[in-house]
N, CA, C and O atoms as a Tripos MOL2 file, in Angstrom:
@<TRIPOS>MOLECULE
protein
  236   235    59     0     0
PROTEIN
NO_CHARGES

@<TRIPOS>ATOM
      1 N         -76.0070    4.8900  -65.1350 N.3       1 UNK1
      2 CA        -75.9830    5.1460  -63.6990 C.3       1 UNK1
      3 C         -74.6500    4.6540  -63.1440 C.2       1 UNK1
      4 O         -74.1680    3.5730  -63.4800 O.2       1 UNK1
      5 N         -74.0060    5.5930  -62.1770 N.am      2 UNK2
      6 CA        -73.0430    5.5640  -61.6570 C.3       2 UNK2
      7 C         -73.3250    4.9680  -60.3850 C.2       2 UNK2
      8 O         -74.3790    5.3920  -59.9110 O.2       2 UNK2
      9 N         -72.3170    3.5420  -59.1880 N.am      3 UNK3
     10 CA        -72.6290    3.3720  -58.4300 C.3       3 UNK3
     11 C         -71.1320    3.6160  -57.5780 C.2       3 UNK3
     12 O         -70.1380    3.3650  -58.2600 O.2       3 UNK3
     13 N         -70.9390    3.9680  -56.4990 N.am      4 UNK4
     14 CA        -69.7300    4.3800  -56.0130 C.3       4 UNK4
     15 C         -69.8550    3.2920  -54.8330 C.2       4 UNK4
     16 O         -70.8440    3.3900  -54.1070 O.2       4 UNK4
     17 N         -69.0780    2.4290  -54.6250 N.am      5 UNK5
     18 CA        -69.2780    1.4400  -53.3290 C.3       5 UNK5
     19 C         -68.9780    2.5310  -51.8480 C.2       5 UNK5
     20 O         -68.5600    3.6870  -51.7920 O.2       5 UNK5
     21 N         -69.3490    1.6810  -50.8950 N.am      6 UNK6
     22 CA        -69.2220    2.8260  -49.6320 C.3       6 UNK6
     23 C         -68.2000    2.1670  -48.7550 C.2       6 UNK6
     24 O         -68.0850    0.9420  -48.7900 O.2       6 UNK6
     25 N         -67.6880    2.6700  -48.2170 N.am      7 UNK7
     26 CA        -66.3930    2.0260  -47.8440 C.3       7 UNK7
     27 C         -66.3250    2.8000  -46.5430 C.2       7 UNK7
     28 O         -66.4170    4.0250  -46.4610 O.2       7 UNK7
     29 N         -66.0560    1.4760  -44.9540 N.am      8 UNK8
     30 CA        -66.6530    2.1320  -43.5920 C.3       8 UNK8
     31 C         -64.6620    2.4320  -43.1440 C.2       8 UNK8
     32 O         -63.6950    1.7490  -43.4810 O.2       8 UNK8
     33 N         -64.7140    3.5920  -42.3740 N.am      9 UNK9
     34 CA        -63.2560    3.4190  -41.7020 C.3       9 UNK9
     35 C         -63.3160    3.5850  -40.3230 C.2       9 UNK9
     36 O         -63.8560    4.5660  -39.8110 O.2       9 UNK9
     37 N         -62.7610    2.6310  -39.6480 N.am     10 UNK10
     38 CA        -63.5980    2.6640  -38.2370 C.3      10 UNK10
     39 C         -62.3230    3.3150  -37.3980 C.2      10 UNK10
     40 O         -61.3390    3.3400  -38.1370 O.2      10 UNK10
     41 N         -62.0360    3.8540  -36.0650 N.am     11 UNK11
     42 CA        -61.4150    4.5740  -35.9300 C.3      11 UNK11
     43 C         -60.9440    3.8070  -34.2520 C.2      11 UNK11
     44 O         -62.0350    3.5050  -33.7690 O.2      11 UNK11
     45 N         -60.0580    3.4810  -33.4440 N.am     12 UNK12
     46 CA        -60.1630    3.7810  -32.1900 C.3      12 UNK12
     47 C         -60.0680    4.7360  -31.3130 C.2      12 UNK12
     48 O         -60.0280    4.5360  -30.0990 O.2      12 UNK12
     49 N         -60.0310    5.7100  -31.7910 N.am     13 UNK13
     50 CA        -59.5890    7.0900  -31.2080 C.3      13 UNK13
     51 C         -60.3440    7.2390  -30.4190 C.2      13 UNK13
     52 O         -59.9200    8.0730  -29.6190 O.2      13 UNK13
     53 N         -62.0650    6.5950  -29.9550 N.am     14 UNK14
     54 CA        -62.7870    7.3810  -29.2500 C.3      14 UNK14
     55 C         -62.5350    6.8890  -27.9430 C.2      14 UNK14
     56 O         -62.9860    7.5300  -26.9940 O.2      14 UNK14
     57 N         -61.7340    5.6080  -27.7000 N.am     15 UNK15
     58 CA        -61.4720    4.3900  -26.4640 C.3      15 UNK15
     59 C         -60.5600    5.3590  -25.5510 C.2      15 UNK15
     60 O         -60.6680    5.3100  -24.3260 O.2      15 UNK15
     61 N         -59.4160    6.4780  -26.3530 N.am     16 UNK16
     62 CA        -58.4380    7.2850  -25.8560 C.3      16 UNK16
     63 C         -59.4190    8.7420  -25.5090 C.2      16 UNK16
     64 O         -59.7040    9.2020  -24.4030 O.2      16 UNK16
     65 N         -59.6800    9.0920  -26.4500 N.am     17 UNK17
     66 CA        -60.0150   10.7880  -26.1570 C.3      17 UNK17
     67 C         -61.5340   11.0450  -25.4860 C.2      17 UNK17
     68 O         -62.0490   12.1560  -25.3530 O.2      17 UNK17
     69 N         -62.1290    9.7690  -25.0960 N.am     18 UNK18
     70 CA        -63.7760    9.9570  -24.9290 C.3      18 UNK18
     71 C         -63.3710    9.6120  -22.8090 C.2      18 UNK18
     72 O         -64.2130    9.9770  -21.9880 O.2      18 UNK18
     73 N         -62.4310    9.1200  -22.4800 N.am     19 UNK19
     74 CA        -62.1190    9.2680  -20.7640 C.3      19 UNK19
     75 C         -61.2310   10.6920  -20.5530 C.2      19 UNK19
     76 O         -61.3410   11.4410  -19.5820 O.2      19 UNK19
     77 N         -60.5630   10.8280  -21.3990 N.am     20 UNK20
     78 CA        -59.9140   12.7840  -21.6580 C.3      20 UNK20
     79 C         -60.8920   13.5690  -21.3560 C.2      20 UNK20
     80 O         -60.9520   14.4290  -20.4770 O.2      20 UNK20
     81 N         -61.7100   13.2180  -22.1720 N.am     21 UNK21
     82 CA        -62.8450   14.3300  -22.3080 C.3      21 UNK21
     83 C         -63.5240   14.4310  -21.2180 C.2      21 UNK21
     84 O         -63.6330   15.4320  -20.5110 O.2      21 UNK21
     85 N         -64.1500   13.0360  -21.0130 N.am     22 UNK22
     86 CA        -65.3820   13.3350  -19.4640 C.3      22 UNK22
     87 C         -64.1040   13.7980  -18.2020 C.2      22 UNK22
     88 O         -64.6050   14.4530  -17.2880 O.2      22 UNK22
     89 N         -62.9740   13.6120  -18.0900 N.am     23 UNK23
     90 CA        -62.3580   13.9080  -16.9460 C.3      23 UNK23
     91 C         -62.1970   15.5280  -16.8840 C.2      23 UNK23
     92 O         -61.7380   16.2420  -15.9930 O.2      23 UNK23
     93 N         -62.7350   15.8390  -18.1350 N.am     24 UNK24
     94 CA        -62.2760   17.4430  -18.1650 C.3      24 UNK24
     95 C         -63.8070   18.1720  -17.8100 C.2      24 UNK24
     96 O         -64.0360   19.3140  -17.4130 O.2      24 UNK24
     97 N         -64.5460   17.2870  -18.0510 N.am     25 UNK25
     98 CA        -65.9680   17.9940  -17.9740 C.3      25 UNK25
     99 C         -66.4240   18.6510  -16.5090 C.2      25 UNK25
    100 O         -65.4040   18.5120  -15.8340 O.2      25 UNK25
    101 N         -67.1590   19.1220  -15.8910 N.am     26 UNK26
    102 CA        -67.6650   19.7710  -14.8960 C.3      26 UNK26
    103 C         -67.8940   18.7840  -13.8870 C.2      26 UNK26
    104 O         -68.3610   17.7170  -14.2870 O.2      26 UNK26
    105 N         -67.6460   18.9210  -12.5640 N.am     27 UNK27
    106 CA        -67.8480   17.4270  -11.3780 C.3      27 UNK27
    107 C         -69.4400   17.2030  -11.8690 C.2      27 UNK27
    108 O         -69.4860   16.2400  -12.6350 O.2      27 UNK27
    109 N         -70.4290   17.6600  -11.7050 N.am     28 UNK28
    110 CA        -72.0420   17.1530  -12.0760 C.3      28 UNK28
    111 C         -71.6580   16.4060  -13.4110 C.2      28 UNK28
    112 O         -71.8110   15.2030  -13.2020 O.2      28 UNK28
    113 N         -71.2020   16.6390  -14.7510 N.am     29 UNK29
    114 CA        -71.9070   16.1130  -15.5300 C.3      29 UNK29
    115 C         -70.5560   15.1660  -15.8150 C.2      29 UNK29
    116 O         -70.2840   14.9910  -17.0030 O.2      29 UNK29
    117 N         -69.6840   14.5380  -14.8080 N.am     30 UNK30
    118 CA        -69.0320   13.2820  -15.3040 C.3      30 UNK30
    119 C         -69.4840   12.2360  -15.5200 C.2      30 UNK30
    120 O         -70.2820   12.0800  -14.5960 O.2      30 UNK30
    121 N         -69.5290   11.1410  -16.3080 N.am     31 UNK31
    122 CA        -69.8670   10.0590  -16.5550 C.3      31 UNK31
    123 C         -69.0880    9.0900  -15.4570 C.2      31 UNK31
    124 O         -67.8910    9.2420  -15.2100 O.2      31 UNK31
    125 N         -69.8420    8.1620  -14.8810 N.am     32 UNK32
    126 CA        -69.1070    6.9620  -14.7400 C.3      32 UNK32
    127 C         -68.3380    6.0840  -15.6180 C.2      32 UNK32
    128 O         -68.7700    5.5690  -16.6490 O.2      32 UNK32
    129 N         -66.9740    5.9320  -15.0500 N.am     33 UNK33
    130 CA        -65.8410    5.4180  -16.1390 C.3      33 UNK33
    131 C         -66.0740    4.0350  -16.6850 C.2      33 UNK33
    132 O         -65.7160    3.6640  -17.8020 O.2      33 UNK33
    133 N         -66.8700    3.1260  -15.5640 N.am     34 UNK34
    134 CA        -67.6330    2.0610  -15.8280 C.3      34 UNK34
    135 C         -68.6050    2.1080  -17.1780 C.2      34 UNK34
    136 O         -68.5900    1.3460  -18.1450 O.2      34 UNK34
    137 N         -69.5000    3.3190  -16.9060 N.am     35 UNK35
    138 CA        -70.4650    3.3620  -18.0210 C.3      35 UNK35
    139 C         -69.8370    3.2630  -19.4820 C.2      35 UNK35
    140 O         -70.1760    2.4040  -20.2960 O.2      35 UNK35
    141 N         -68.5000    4.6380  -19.8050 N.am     36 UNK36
    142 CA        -68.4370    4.6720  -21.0120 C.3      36 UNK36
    143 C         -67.0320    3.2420  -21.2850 C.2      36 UNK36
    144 O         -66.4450    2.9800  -22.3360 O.2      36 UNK36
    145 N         -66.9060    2.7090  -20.1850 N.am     37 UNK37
    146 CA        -66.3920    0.8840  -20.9900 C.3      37 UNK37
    147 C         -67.5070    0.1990  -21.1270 C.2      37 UNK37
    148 O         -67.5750   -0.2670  -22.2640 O.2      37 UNK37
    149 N         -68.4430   -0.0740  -20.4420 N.am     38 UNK38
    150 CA        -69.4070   -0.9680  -20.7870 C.3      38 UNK38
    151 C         -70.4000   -0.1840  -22.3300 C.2      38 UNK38
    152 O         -71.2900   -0.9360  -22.7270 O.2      38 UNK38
    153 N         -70.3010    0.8720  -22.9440 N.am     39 UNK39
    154 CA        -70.4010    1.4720  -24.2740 C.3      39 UNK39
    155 C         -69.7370    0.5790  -25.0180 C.2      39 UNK39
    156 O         -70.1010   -0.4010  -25.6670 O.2      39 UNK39
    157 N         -68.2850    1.2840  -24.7320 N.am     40 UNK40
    158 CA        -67.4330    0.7900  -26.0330 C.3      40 UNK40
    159 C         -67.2770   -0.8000  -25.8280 C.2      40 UNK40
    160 O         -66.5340   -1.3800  -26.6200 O.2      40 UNK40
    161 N         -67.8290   -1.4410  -24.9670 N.am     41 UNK41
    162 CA        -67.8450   -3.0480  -25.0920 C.3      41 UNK41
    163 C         -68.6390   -3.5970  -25.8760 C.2      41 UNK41
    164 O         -68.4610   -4.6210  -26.5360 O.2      41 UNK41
    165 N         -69.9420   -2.6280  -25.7970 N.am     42 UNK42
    166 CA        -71.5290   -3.3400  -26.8980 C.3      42 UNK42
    167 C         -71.1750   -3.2840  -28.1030 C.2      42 UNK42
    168 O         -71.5750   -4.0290  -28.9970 O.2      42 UNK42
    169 N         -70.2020   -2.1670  -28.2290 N.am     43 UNK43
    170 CA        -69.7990   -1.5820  -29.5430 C.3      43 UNK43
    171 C         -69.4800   -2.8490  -30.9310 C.2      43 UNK43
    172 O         -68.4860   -3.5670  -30.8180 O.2      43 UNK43
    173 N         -70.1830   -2.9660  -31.8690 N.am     44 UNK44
    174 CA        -69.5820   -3.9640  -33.1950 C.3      44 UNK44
    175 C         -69.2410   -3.1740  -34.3340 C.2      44 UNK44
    176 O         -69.6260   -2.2100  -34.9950 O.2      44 UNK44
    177 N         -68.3230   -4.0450  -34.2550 N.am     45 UNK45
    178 CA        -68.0760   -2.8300  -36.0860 C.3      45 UNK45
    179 C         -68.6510   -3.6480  -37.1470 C.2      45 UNK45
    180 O         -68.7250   -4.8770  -37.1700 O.2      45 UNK45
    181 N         -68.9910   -2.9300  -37.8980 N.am     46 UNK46
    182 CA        -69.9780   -2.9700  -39.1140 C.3      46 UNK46
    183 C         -69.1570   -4.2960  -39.9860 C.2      46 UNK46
    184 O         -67.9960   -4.7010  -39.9370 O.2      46 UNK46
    185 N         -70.4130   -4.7480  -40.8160 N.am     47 UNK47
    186 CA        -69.2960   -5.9000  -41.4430 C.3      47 UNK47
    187 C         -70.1360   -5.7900  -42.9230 C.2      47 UNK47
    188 O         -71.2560   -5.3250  -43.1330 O.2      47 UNK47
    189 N         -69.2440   -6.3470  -43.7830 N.am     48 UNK48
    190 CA        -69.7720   -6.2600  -45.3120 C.3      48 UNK48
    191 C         -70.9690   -6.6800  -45.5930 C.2      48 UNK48
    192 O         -71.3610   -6.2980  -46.6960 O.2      48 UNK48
    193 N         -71.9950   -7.5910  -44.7630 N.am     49 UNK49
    194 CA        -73.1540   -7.7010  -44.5730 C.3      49 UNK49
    195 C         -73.9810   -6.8720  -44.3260 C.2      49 UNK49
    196 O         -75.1520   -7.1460  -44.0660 O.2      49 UNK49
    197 N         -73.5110   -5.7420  -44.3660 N.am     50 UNK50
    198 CA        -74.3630   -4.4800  -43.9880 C.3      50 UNK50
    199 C         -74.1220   -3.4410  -45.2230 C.2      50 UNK50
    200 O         -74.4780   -2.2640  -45.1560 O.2      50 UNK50
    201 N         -73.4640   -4.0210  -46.3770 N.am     51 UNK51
    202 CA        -73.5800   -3.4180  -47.7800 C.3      51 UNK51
    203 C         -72.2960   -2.7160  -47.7400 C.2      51 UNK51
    204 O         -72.3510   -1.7010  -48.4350 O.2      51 UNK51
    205 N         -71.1590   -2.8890  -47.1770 N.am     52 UNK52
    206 CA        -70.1070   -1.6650  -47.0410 C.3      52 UNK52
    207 C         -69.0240   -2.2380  -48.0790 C.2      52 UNK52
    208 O         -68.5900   -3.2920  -47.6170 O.2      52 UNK52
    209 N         -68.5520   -1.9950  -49.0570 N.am     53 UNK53
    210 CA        -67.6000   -2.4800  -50.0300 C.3      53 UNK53
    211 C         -66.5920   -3.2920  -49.4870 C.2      53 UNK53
    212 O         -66.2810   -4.3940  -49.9400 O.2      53 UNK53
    213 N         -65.7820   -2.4190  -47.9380 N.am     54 UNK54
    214 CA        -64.4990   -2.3800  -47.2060 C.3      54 UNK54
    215 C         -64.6090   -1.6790  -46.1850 C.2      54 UNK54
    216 O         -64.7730   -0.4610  -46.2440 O.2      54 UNK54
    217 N         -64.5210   -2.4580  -44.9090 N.am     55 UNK55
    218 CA        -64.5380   -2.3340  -44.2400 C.3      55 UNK55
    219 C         -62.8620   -2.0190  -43.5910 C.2      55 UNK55
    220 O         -62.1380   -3.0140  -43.6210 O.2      55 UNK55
    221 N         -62.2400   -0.7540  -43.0340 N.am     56 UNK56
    222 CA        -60.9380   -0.2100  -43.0200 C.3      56 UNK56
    223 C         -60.9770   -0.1450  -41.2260 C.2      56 UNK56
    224 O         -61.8680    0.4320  -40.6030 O.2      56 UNK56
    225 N         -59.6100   -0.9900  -40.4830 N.am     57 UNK57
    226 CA        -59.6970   -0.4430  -39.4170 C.3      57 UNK57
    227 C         -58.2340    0.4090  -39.5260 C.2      57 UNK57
    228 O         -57.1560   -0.0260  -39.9310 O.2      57 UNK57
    229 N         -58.6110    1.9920  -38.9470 N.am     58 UNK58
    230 CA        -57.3230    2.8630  -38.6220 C.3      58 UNK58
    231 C         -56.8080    2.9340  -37.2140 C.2      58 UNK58
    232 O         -57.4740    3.5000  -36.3470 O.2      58 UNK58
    233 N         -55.9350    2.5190  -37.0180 N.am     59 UNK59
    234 CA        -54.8620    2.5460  -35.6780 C.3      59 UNK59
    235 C         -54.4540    3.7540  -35.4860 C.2      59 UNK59
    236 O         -53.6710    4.0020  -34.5690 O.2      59 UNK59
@<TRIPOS>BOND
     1     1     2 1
     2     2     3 1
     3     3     4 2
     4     3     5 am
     5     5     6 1
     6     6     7 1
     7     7     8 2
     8     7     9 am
     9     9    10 1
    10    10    11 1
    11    11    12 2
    12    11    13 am
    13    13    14 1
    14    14    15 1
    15    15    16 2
    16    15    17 am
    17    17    18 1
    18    18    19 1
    19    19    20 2
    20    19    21 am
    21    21    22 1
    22    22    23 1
    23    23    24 2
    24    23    25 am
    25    25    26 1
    26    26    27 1
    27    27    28 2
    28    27    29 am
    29    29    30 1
    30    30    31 1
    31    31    32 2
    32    31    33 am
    33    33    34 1
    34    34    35 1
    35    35    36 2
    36    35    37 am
    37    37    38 1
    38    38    39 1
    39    39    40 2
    40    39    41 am
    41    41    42 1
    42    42    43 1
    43    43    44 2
    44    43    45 am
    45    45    46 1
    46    46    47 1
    47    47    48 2
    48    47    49 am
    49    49    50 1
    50    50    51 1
    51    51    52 2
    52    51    53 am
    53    53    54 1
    54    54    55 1
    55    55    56 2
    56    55    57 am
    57    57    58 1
    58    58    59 1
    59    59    60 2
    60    59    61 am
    61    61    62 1
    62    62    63 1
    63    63    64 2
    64    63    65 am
    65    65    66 1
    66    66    67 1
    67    67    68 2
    68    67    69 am
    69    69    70 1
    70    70    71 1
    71    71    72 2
    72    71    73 am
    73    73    74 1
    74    74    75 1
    75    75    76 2
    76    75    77 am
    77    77    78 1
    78    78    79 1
    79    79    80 2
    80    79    81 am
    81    81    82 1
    82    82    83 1
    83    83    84 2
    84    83    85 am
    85    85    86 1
    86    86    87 1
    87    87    88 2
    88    87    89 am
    89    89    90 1
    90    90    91 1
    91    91    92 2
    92    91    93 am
    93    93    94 1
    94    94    95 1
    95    95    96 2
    96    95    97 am
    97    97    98 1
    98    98    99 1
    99    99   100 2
   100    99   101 am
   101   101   102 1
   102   102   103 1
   103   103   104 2
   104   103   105 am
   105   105   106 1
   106   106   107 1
   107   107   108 2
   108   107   109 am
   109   109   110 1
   110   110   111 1
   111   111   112 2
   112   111   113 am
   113   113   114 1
   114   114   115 1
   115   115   116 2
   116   115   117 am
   117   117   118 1
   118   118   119 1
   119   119   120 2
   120   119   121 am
   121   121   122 1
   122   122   123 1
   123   123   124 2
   124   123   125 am
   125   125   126 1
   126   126   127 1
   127   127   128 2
   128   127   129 am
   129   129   130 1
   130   130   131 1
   131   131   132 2
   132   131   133 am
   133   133   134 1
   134   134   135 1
   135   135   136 2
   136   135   137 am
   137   137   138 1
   138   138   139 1
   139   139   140 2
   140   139   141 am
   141   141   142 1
   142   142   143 1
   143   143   144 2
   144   143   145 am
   145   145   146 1
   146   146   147 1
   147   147   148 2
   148   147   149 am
   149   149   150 1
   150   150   151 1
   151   151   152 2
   152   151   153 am
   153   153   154 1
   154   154   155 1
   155   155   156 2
   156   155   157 am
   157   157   158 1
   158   158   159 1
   159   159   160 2
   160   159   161 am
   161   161   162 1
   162   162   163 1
   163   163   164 2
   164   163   165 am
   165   165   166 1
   166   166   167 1
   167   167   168 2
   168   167   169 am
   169   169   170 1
   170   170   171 1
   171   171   172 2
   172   171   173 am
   173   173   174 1
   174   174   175 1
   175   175   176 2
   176   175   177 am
   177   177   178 1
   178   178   179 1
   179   179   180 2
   180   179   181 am
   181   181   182 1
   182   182   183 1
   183   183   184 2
   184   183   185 am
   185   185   186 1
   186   186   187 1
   187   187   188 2
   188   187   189 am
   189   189   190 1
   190   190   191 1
   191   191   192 2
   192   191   193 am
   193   193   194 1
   194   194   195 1
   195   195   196 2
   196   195   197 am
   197   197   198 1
   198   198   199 1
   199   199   200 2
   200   199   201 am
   201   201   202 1
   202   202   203 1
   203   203   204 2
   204   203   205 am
   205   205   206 1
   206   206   207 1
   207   207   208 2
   208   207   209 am
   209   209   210 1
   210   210   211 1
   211   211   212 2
   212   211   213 am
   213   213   214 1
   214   214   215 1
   215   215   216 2
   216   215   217 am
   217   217   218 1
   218   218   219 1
   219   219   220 2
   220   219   221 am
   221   221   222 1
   222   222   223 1
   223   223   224 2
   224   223   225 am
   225   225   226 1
   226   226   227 1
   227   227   228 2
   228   227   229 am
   229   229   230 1
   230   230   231 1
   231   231   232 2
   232   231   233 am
   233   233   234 1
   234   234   235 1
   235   235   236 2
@<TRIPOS>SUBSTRUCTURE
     1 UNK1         2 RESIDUE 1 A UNK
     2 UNK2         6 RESIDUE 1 A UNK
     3 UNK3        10 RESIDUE 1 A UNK
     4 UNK4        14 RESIDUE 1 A UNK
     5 UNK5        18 RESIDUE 1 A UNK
     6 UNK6        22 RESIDUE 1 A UNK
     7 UNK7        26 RESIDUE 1 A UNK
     8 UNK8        30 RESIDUE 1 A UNK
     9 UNK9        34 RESIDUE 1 A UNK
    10 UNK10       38 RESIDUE 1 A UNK
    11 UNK11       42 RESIDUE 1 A UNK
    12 UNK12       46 RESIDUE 1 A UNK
    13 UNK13       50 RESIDUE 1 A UNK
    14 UNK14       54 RESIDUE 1 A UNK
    15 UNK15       58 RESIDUE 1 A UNK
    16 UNK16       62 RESIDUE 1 A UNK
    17 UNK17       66 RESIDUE 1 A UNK
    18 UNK18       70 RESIDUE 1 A UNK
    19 UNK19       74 RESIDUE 1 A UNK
    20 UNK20       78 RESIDUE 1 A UNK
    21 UNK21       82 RESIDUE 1 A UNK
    22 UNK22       86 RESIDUE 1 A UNK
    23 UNK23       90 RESIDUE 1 A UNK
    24 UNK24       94 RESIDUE 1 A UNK
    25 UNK25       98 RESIDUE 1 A UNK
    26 UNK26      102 RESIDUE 1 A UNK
    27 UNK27      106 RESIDUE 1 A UNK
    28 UNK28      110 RESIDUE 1 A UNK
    29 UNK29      114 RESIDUE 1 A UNK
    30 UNK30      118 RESIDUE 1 A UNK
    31 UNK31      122 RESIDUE 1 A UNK
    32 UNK32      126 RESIDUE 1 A UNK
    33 UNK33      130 RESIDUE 1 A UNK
    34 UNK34      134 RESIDUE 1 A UNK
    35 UNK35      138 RESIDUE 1 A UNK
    36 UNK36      142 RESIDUE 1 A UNK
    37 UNK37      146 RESIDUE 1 A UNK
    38 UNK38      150 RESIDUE 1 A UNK
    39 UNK39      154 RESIDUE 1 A UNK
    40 UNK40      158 RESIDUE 1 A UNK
    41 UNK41      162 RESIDUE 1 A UNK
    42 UNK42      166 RESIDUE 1 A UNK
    43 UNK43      170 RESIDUE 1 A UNK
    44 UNK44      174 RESIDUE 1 A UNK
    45 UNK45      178 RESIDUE 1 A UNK
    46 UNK46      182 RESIDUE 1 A UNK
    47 UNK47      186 RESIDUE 1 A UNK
    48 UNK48      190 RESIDUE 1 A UNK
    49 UNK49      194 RESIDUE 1 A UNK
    50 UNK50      198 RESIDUE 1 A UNK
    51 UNK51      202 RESIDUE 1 A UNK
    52 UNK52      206 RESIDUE 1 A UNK
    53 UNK53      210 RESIDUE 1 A UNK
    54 UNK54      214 RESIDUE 1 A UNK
    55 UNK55      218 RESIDUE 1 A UNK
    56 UNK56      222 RESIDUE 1 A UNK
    57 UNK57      226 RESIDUE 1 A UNK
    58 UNK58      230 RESIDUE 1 A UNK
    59 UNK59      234 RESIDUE 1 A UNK
């Protein structure tokens, strides 16, 4: 048996392109800009305690 470790790559891209996005969306379905920071604040990144070989952050 073959075991391949899993290896997480976490990204910030969504902190930039996720206020792009809702500003482009339709006036009804904008998000409050408050809401999606208080998201990416709860946000944890995964840690080797959660079985991940390597944990990779990409800039």
């Amino acid at each position: 048996m073959h075991i391949n470790p899993d290896h997480f790559l976490q990204t910030d891209t969504g902190r930039v392109v996720t206020p792009e996005r809702n500003r482009g969306r339709p006036p009804d379905e904008i998000v409050d800009e408050q809401a999606i920071r208080n998201v990416f604040a709860a946000m944890e990144p995964p840690g080797l305690d959660e079985g991940f070989a390597q944990v990779i952050e990409v800039a």
